[in-house]
Structures are given as structure tokens and as C-alpha cells.
N, C-alpha and C positions, 0 to 999 in steps of 0.2 A: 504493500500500500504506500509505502514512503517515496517510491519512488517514483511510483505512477504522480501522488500528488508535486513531486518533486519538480516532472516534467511539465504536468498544465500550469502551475504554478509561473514558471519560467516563460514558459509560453504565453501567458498571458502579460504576463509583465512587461515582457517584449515590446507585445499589442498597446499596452497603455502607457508604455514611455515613448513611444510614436505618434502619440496624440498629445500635440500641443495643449489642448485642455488640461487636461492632466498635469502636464509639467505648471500651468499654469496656476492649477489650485497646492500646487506641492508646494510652490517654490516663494512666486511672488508675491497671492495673496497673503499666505499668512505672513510673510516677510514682512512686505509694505501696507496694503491697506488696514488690516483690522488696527496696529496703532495709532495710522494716521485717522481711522472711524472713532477710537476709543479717548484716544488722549491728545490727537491731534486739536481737537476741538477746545479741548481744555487751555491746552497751551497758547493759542490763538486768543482767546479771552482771556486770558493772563497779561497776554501782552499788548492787549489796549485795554485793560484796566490799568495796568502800570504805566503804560503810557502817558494817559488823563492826567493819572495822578500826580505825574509829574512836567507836566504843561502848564506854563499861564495859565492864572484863570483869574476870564476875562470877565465882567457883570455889568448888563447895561441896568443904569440904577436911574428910576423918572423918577424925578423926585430929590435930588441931591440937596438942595436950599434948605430941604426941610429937617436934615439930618445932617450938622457939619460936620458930629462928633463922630458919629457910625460912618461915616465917609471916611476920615481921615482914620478912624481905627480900622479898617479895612486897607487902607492906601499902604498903612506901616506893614499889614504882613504879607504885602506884594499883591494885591488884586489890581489889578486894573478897573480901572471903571470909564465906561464908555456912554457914552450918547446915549439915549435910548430911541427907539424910531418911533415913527411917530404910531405904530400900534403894535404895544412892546407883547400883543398874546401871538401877533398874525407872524412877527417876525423870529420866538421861539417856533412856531408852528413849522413856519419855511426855515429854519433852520440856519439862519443868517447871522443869528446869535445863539447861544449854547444856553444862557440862562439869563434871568432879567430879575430886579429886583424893583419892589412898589413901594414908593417910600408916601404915606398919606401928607397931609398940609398940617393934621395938629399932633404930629409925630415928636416935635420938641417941648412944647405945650404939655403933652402929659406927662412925658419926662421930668420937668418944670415941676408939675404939681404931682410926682411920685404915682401917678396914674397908672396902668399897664398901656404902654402904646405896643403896637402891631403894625407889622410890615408883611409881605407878602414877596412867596416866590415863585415865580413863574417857570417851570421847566415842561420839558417832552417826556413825559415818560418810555415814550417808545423808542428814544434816543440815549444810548451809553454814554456818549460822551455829553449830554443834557442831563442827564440822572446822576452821573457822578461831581456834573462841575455844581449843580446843585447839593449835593448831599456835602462836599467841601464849602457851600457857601452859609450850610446850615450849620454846619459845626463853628462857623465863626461866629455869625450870629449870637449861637449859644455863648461864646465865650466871650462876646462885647454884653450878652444880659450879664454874666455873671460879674462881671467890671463892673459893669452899674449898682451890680446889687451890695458888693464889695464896696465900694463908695459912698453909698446911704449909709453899711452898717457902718461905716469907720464912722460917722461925721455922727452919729447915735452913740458912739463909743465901745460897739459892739463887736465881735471876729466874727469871722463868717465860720469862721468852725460850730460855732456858739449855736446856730443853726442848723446844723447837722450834725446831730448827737450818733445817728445810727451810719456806720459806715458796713455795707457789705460788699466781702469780696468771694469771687467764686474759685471753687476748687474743681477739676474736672479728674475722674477715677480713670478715663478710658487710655488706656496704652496709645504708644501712636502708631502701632500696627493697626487697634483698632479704626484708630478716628483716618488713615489709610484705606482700611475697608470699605468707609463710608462711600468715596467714591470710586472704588475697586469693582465694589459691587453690581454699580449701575454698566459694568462695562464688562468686566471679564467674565462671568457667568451666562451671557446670551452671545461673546462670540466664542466662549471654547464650545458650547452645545450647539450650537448653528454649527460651527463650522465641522464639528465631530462628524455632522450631517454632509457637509458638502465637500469634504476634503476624499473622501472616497468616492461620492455619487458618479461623476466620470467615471472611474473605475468599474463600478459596480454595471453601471450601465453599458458599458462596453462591451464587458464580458457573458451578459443575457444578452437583450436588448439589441444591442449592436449587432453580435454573432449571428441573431437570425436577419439582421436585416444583409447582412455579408453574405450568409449562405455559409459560413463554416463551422456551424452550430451542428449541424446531420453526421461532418466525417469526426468530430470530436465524441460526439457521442458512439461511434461503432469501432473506438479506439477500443483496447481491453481495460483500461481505466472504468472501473464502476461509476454509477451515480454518484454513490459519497465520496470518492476518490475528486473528480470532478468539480463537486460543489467546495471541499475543504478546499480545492486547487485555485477558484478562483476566488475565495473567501479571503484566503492570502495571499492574495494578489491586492484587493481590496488593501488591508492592513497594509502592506508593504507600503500604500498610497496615501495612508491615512495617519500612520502611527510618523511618520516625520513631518508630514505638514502639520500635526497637534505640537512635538515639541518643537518646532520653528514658530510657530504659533505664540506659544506660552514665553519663547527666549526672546523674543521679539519684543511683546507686551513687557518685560519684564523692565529689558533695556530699556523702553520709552518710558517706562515709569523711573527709571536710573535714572536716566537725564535730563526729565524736567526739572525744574526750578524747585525750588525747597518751596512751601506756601507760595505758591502759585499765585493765587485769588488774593493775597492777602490775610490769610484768615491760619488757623491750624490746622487746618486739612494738608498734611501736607501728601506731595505724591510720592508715597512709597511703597515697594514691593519686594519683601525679604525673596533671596532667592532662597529660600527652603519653603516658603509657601508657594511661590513659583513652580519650582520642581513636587511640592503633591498635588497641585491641581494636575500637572502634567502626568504625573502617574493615575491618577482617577482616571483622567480623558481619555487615557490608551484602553482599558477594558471599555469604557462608555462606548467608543469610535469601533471594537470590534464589534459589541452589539448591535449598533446600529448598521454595520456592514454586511451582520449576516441579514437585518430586515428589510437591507437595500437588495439584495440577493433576492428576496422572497418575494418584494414587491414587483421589481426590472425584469422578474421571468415572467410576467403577466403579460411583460410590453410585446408589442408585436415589434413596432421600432425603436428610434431612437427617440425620436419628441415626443411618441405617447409613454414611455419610461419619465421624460420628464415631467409630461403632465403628473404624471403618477406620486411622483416623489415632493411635488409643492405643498400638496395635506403633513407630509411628515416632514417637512422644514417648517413650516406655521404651528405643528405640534410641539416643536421642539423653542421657537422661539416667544410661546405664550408663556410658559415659566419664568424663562429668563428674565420678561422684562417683567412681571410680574415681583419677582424676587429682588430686582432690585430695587423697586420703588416701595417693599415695604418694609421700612426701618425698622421699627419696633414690633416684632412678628415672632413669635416664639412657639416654632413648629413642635407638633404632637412627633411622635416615635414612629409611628407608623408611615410620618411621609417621607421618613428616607429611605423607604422600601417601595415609594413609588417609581416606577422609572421614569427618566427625567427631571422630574421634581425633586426627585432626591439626590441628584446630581448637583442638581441645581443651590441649593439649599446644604449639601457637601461643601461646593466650592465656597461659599459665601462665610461658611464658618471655619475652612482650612486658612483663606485670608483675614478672617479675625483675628485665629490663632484658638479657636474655644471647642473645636471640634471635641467631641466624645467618641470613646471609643465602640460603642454600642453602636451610637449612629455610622458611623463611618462602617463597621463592618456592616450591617443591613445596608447599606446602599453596596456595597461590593457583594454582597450576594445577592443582593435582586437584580443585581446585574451581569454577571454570571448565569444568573437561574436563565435570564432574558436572552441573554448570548448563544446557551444552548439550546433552548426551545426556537430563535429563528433557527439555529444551523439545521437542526431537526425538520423544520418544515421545509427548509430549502430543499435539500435531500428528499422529502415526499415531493415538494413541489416539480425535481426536478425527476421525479417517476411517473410524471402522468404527462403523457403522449401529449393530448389535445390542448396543455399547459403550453408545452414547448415549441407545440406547430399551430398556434389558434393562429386563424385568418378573419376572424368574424370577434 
């Protein structure tokens, strides 16, 4: 038997390193696009938030006469202030100014008489670089009130501590593996299960699918290679296609999380990806991608060609990426025992807590056996599948 499967095996491989397709989901996608889908995106708004942040900023201000002091304390920590046109909502709107500020006429007046005055700020919300030059023109604001309020208390003979008896500070428990996860999640767990799916599919389809539409489907079958022999034959042919575009995949993602920027956004999130969590999502995905190779097997012997194999195989890429993005948008979700015994879902739900770092070892084994279990029940039906006649040659 070893050596039967030895030869289809080789033979098929042959067949599907000659198909550019092939080479193409081997090599480049998982190489280039899935980082440049996962963290490219991130990096890209990283670097026009940082940007902004450190751009002039400009504030057309109507109303300057009526606020010498808020003008000149804005002038000192470098704002510009400009003109304002002559309809300061139409021209955030068009976009000809990034933000605008409305200074009313009895804005000095209530200052005067310790009233609350208000000002107003005009931004786009649907503009990054108006929503941030806004949110810096709000933090001065605040800190030209707290001058003021500073100023009353002195001239009372008061501190302004005096007033703020309660000071709270936050403490955060979560590792930075964890708070890493955060947005690991939303990304690495729908494209190792996607692509588990599609790093084989060529493969898999080439080898059914393909063969009948070639016509060399009839002299492989009256080889002395049995059924099973056959079906193991190009099941690993499948794997040889799959199991290195997963860890190019995973080394890939890893590396772009290496080399972006430390807090990125700004914030504590920052981007990182231990390479030991790196390497066991990659060890999970090698059994996941054979399971799914033998159900591509099972499915692509159904096809008569080659685009009806692919019709075929779209149900089971949308099966496989409803988890994913589900998993990653729910934060605070604390699965039952039994969903890492669902296929997929327990994969899914695997990976999310191998990159936290919190994985249990109960879970982890139930999702390797029900994947497993899964693994051998397609090869099984491949092997029935691939013993009925009117399977192998339907025309209708």
C-alpha cells in the first residue's frame, strides 16, 4: 500500500505544482496579502493618526474680539488661528478647514461675572484628520477652563487641590500578551480558518474535479492502486499544499506583527505576537487544514468540473469564515466546554485563547480530537465516495 500511495501521491503533486494557482495560494498569498489584509490596515491608521498628531493645528476661530485671553492662550501652545469664512459649518463641511471654533459676543462678560461661558466646536466627524484636530483643540480648551478655575481659586485663597479631594487612578491586570490578543483576535483566527480552506482547495480540486474534466480520472482508477490507496494518495497531495502555505501563513503574520510600531494607535494595545503563540496556532492549523482536505476531497468528487467544484466549495469557505469573524468581535464571551468540540468553532475559539496565553488543557485537547475524529470520518467517506461509479462519472 505505501507505495502505491507513494506513486499517486507524486503524481499528483507533479499535476499541482504545474498549476500556477497552486503555486499561487502556496506561496504569495499567504506570504503577502493576508498581512497586508490583517495589519496592513492597522499600520496605515497608525500612520495618519500620528501624522495629525503631529501637524499644525490650524482653528478658524469667529469670534476672536470676544475672547483675547482664550486666543492668546491658545496662540502660546502653537495653534494657529485663522480667518474664519464666512460660513464656518459649510467650510468644515467642504473641508477647506479641519476645525472651527465659535466664540459667542458675551463670552468675556460671563467670565467677568464668574458665569459659565461656552464656546463651540465645529468638526466633521467623518473626517480623521477633523476629528482628531478637534479632539486636540478640546483638550486645550479643557486646560484654558482649568487656568481659569485655578485663578478664581487663588484670588479666594483656595488650591485647587482643595477641590479635588478624590483622586482615582487605574490599575489594568491584563498581561500585554493579553491586551495583544485584543486585536490578534479580530484578524488571525478568520485568516488561518479561511485560508486552512483555501490553501488546499486548488489542490483538492484538481485532483477530482479537474481529472474528470482531463479525462485521466478512468486510467488512474484501472491502475492496481485500490480506492483507499488513491484517495490517501491525493489527500496528501492536498497537505503537501496546505501544510506550508499554513506555516508561511502564520510566519508571515507573525513578522508583520514584529514590525509594526510598538502602540501603534496610540493607546496600549500594542502589536504583538510571541513567536511560541505563533508556532501553536500553527501546529493546530496543520490537523485543522488536513481535515478540511479530506472534506474538500469529498465534496470536489461530486464536481463534474472544475467551476462546478468551485461553486461547490463557497458554502464551506462562508462556513468556515462565520466563526471567525464572529469570534473576534466578541470580547467578553466565555465559551461553554463543549464548543471546542465543535468543528471550527473550536478552532476558532483554540486560537483566540492560545494568543491570550489562557488556553486549558481540556479545551485544547477536545478540539484536537474532534478534529481528528473529523479528519477520519471525511477520509472515510472519500474512500466510499470514491467507490461508487455514478459519483465518479455523473454527467447529469
Amino acid at each position: 500500500m505505501g507505495h502505491q500511495v507513494r506513486t499517486i501521491w507524486a503524481k499528483e503533486m507533479l499535476d499541482a505544482l504545474r498549476d500556477r494557482r497552486t503555486l499561487l495560494m502556496m506561496v504569495v498569498v499567504p506570504g503577502l496579502l493576508f498581512p497586508l489584509l490583517t495589519v496592513g490596515p492597522h499600520i496605515l491608521l497608525g500612520r495618519q493618526v500620528a501624522a495629525q498628531r503631529q501637524a499644525p493645528l490650524n482653528v478658524a476661530v469667529d469670534g476672536t474680539a470676544y475672547a483675547p485671553g482664550l486666543v492668546a492662550f491658545l496662540r502660546r501652545w502653537g495653534v494657529g488661528i485663522l480667518a474664519p469664512p464666512q460660513d464656518v459649518e459649510a467650510g468644515v463641511q467642504e473641508r477647506t478647514i479641519a476645525v472651527a471654533l465659535v466664540i459667542p459676543p458675551d463670552f468675556s462678560q460671563k467670565l467677568e461675572k464668574e458665569e459659565p461661558a461656552s464656546v463651540t466646536i465645529i468638526s466633521d466627524e467623518s473626517s480623521l484628520r477633523s476629528r482628531l484636530a478637534a479632539a486636540r483643540l478640546g483638550a486645550l480648551l479643557t486646560a484654558y477652563g482649568q487656568q481659569l478655575t485655578s485663578e478664581r481659586l487663588a484670588r479666594r485663597g483656595i488650591e485647587l487641590a482643595a477641590i479635588s479631594p478624590l483622586q482615582v487612578r487605574q490599575q489594568s491586570v491584563a498581561t500585554r500578551q493579553q491586551l495583544a490578543a485584543v486585536l490578534g483576535r479580530l484578524s488571525v483566527p478568520i485568516a488561518v480558518l479561511f485560508y486552512a480552506v483555501l490553501a488546499g482547495m486548488y489542490t483538492a480540486i484538481d485532483v477530482t474535479a479537474g481529472e474528470k474534466e482531463r479525462g485521466t480520472l478512468e486510467p488512474l482508477l484501472g491502475s492496481p492502486a485500490s480506492r483507499a490507496e488513491i484517495v490517501i494518495g491525493k489527500w496528501l497531495a492536498v497537505l503537501a499544499t496546505t501544510i506550508p502555505a499554513l506555516l508561511l501563513l502564520m510566519a508571515s503574520i507573525w513578522l508583520a506583527f514584529r514590525l509594526t510600531p510598538k502602540g501603534l494607535l496610540g493607546g496600549s494595545l500594542a502589536f504583538e505576537l510571541s513567536l511560541g503563540s505563533a508556532a501553536a496556532v500553527a501546529l493546530l492549523a496543520i490537523p485543522f487544514g488536513a481535515m478540511l482536505g479530506a472534506v474538500e476531497l469529498v465534496i470536489c468528487t461530486f464536481a463534474r468540473n472544475f467551476k462546478e467544484a468551485q461553486n461547490f466549495m463557497t458554502p464551506v469557505m462562508l462556513a468556515v469564515m462565520v466563526p471567525g469573524f464572529a469570534i473576534g468581535f466578541l470580547q467578553d464571551f466565555t465559551p461553554a466546554l463543549w464548543m471546542f468540540g465543535v468543528p471550527v468553532l473550536g478552532q476558532a475559539l483554540t486560537i483566540v485563547e492560545l494568543l491570550q496565553g489562557t488556553q486549558g488543557l481540556m479545551e485544547l485537547t477536545l478540539t484536537l480530537a474532534s478534529t481528528m475524529v473529523g479528519m477520519l470520518l471525511a477520509l472515510w467517506l472519500a474512500i466510499k465516495v470514491f467507490q461508487r461509479e455514478q459519483v465518479l462519472f455523473r454527467q447529469a
